[in-house]
N, CA, C and O atoms as a DFTB+ gen file, in Angstrom:
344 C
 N C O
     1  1       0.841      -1.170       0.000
     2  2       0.000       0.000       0.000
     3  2       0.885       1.230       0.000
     4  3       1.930       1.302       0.647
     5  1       0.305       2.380      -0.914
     6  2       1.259       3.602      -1.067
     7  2       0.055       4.528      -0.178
     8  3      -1.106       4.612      -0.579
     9  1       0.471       5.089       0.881
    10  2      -0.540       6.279       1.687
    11  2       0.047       7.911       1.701
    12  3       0.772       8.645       2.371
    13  1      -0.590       7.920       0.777
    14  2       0.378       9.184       0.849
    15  2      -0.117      10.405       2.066
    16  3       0.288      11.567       2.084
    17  1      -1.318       9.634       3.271
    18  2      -1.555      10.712       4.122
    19  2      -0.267      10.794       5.348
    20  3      -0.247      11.324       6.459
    21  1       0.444      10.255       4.816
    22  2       1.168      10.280       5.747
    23  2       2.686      11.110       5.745
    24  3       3.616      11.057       6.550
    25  1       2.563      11.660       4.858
    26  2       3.874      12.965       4.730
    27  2       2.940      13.938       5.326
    28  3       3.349      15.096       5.242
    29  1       2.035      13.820       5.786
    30  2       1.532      15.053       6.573
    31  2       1.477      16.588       5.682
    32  3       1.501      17.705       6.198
    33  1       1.422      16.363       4.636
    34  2       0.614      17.709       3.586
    35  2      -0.457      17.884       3.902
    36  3      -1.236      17.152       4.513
    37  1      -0.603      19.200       3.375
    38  2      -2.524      20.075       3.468
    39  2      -3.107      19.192       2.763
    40  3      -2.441      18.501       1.992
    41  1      -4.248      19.059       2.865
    42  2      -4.869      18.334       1.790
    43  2      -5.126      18.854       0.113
    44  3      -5.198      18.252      -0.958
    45  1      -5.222      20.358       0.546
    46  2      -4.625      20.578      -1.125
    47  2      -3.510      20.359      -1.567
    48  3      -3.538      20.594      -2.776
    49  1      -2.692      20.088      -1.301
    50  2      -1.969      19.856      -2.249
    51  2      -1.666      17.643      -2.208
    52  3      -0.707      16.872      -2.172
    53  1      -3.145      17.560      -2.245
    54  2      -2.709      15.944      -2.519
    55  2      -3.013      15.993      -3.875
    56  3      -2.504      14.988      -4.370
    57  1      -3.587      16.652      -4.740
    58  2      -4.042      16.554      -6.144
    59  2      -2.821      15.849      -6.780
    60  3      -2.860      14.868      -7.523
    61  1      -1.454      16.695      -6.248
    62  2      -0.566      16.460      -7.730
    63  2       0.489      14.808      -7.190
    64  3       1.280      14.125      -7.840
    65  1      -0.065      14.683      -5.582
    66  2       0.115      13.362      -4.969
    67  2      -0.793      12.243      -5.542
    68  3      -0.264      11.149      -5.739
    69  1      -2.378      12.441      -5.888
    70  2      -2.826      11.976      -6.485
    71  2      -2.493      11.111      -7.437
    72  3      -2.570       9.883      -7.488
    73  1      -1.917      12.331      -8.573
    74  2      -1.418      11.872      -9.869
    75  2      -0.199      10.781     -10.153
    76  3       0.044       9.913     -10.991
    77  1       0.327      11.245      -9.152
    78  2       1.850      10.249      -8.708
    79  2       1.347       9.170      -8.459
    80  3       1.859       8.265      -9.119
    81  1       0.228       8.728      -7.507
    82  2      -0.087       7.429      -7.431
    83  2      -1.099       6.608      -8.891
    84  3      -1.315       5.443      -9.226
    85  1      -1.409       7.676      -9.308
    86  2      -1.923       7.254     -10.796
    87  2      -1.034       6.944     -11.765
    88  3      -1.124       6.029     -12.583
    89  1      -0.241       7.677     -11.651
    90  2       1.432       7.017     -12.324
    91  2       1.841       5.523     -11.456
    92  3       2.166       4.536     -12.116
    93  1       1.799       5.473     -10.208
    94  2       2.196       4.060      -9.912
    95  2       1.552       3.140     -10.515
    96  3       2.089       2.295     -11.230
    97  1      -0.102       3.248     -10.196
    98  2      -1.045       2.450     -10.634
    99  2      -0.874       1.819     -12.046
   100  3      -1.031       0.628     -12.318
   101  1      -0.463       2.995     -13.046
   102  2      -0.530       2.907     -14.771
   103  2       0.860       1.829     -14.635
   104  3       0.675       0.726     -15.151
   105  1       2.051       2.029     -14.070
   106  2       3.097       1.832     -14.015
   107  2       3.349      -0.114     -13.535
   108  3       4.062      -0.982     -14.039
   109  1       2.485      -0.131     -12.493
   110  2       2.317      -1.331     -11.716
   111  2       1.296      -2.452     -12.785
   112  3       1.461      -3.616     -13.147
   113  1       0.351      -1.558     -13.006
   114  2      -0.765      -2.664     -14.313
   115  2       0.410      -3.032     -15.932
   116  3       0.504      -3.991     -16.698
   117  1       1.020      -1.853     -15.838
   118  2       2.257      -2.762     -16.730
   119  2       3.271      -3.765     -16.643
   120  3       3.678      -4.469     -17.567
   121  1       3.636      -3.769     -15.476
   122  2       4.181      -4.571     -15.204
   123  2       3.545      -6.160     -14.933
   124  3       4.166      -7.217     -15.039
   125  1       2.407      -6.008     -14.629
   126  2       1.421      -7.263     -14.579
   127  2       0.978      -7.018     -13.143
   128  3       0.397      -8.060     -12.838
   129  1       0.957      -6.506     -12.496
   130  2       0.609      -6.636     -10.828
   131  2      -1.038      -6.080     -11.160
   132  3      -1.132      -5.757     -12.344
   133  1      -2.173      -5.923     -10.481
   134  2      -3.592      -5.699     -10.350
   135  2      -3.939      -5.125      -9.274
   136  3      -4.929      -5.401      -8.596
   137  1      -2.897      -4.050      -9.009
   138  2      -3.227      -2.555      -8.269
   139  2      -4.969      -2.079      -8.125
   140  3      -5.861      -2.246      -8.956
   141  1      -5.030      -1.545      -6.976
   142  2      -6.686      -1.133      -6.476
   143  2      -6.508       0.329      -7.157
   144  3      -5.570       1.107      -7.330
   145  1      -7.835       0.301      -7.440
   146  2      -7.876       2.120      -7.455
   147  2      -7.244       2.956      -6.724
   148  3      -6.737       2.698      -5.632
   149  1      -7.235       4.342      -7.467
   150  2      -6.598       5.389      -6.481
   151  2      -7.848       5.411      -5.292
   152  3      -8.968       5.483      -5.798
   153  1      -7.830       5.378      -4.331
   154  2      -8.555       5.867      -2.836
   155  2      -8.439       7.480      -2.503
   156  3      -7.881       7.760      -1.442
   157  1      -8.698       8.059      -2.943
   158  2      -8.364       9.450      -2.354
   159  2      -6.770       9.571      -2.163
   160  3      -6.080      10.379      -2.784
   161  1      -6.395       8.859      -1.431
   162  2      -4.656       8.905      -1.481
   163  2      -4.572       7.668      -0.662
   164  3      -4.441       7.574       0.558
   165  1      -4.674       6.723      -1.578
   166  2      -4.011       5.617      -1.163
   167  2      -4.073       4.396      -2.306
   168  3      -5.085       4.421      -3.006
   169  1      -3.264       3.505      -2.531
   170  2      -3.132       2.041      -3.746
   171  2      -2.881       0.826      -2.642
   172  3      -2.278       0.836      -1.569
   173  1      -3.716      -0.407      -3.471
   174  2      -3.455      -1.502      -2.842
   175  2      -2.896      -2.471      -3.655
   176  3      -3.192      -2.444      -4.849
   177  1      -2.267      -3.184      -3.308
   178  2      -2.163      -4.760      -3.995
   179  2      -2.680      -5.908      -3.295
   180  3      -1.885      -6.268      -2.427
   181  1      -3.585      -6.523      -3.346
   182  2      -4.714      -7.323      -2.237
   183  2      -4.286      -8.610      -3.145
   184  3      -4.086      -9.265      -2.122
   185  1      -4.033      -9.361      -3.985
   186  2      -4.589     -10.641      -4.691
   187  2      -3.008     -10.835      -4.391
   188  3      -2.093     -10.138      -4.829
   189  1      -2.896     -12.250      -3.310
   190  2      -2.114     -12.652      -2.987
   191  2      -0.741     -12.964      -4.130
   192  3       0.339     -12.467      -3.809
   193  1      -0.793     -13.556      -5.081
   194  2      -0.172     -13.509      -6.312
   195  2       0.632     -12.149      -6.272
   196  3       1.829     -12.174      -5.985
   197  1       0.131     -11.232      -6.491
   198  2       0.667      -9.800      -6.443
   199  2       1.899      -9.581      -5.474
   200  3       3.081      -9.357      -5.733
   201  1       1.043      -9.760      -3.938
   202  2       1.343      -9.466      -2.968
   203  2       3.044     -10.055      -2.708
   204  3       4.037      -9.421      -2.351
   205  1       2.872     -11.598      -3.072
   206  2       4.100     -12.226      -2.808
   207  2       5.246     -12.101      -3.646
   208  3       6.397     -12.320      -3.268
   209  1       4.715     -11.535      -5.458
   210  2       5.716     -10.968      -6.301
   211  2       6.052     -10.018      -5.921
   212  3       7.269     -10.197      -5.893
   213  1       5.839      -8.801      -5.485
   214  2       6.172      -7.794      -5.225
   215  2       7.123      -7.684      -3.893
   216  3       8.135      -6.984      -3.919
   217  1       6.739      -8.406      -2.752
   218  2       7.897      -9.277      -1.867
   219  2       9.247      -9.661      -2.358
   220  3      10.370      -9.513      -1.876
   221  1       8.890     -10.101      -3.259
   222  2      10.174     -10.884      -4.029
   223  2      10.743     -10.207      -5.036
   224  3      11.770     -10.623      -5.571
   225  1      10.133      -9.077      -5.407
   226  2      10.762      -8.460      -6.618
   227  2      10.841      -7.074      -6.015
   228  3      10.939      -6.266      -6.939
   229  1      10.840      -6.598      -5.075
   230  2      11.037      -5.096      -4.594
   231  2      11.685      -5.840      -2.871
   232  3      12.726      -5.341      -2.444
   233  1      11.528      -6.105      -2.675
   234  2      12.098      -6.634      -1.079
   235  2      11.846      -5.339      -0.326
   236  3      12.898      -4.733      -0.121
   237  1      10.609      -4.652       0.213
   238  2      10.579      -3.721       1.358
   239  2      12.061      -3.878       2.232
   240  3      12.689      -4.870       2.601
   241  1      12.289      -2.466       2.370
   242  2      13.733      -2.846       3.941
   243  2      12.554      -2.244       5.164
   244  3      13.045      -1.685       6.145
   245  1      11.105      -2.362       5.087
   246  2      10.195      -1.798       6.340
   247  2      10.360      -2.892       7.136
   248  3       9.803      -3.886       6.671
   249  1      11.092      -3.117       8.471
   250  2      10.647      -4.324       9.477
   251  2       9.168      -4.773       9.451
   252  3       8.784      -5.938       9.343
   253  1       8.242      -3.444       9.589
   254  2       6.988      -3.652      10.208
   255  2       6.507      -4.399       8.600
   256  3       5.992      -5.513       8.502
   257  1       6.766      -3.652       7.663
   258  2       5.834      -4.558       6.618
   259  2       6.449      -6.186       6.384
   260  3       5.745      -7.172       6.165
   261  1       7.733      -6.167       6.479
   262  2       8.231      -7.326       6.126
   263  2       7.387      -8.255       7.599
   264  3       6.518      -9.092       7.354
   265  1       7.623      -8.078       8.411
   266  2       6.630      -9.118       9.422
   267  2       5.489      -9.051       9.018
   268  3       4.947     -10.129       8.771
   269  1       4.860      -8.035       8.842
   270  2       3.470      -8.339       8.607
   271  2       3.122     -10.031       7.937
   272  3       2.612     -11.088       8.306
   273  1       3.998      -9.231       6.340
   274  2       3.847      -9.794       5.415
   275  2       4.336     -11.301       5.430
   276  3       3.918     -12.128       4.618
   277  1       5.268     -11.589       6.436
   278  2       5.152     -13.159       7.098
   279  2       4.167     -13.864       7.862
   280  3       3.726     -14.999       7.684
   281  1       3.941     -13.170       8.581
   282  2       2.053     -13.509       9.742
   283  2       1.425     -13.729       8.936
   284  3       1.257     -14.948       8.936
   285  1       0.604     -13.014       7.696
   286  2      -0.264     -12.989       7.259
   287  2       0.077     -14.270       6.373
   288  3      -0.647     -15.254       6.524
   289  1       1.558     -14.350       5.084
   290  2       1.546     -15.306       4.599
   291  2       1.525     -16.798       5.656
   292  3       1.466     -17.802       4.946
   293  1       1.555     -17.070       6.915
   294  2       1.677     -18.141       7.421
   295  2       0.049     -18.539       7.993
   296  3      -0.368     -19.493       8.649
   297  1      -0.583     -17.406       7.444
   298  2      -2.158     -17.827       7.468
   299  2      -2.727     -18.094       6.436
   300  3      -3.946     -18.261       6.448
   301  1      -1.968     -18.208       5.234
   302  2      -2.531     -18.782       4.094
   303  2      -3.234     -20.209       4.316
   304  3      -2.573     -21.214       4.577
   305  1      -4.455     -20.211       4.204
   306  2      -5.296     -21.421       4.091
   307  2      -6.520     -21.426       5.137
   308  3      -7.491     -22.170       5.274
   309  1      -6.121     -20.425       5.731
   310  2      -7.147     -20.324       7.524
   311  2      -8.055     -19.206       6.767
   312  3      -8.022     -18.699       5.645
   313  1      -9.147     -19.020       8.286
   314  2     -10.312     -18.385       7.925
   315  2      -9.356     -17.014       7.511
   316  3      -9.674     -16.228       6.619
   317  1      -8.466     -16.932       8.115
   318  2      -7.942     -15.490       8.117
   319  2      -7.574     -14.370       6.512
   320  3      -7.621     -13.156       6.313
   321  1      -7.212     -15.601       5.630
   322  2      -6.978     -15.619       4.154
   323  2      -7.477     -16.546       3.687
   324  3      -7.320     -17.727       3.997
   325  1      -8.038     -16.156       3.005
   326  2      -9.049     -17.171       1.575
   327  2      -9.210     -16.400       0.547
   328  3      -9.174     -15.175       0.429
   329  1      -9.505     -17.767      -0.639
   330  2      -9.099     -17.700      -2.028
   331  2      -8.043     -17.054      -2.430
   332  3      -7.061     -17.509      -1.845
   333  1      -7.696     -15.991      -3.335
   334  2      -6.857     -15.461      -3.989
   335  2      -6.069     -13.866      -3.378
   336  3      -5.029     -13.322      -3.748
   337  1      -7.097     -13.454      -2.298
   338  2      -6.736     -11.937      -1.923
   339  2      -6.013     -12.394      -0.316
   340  3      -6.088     -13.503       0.212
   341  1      -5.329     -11.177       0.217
   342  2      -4.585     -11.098       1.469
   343  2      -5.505     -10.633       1.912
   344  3      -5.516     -10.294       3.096
């Protein structure tokens, strides 16, 4: 997930933050990944497939996301994750 509320800008000026994540989005569907809409200021990658390429092909250096992103994959199969999305 890209949040961009979190550089702590006015909210006007998320417009041209906006666009940047519309550039990720355009940028990410080329590459093959199936990015969420822009949210007001925020992108997802939810369909596990995605989730675990992008693990593997960008390697976050975030502690907190990289654990996450182990917990959650070690619930693959439980009520917690099902079918295809995280």
């Amino acid at each position: 997930m890209v949040d961009i509320s979190k550089f702590n800008l006015p909210q006007n000026n998320w417009g041209d933050f906006v666009a940047v994540l519309k550039s990720l989005q355009s940028m990410l569907i080329k590459l093959g990944y199936s990015p969420s809409n822009v949210s007001v200021h925020k992108i997802y990658l939810t369909k596990r497939d995605d989730v675990q390429r992008f693990f593997l092909e960008v390697t976050p250096k975030s502690p907190k996301h990289l654990s996450r992103y182990k917990e959650i994959i070690s619930r693959v199969g439980t009520q917690v994750v099902n079918g295809d999305r995280l």
